[in-house]
C-alpha positions as CSV (number, residue, x, y, z in Angstrom):
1,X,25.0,46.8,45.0
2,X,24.3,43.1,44.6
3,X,24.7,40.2,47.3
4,X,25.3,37.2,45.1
5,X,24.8,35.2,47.9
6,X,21.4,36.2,49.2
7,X,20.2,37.5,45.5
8,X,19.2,40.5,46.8
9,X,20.0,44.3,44.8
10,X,20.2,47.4,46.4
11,X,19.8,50.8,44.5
12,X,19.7,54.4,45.6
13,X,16.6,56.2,43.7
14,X,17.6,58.6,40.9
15,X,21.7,57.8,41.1
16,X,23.7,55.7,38.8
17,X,27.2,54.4,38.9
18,X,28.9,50.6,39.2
19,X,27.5,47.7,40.4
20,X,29.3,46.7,43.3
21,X,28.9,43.2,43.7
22,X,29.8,40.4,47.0
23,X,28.6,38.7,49.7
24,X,26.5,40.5,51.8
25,X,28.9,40.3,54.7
26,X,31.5,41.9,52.8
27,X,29.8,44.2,51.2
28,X,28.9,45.9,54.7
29,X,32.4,45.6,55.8
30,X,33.8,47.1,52.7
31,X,30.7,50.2,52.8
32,X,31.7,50.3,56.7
33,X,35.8,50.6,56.4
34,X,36.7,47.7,57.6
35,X,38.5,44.9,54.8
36,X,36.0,42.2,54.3
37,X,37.3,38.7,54.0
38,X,36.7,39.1,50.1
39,X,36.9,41.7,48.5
40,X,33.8,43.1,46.0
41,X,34.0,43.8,42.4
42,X,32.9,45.9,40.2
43,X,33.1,46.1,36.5
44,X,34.4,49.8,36.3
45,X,36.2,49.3,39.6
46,X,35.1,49.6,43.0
47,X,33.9,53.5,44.0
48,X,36.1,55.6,46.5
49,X,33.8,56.0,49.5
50,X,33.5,59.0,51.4
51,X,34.0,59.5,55.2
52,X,31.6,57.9,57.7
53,X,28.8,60.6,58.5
54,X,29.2,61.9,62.1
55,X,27.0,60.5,64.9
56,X,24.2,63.6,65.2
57,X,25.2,65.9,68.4
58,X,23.1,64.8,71.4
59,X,20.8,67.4,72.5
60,X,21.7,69.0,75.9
61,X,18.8,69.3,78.1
């Protein structure tokens, strides 16, 4: 991912795929499922994102 307005890249180690490109506002809405105000690009098209991870059972004590 690239913020274009911050200038600032984020990459996952050892994984490749499209660079999804916005500002860094939107890119968090669009990675958190919620429509950002504009929507990012990416050359090969935007990836289909997989469900949210589920919040880790608390511990009963």
């Amino acid at each position: 991912m690239h913020a274009d307005d911050l200038r600032r890249e984020w990459t996952r180690a050892g994984r490749t795929g499209p660079v999804v490109t916005g500002r860094v506002r939107d890119l968090a809405a669009w990675m958190a499922g919620r429509v950002p105000a504009a929507l990012p690009v990416a050359a090969e098209g935007l990836p289909v994102l997989g469900p949210w991870p589920p919040h880790p059972p608390r511990s009963r004590r």
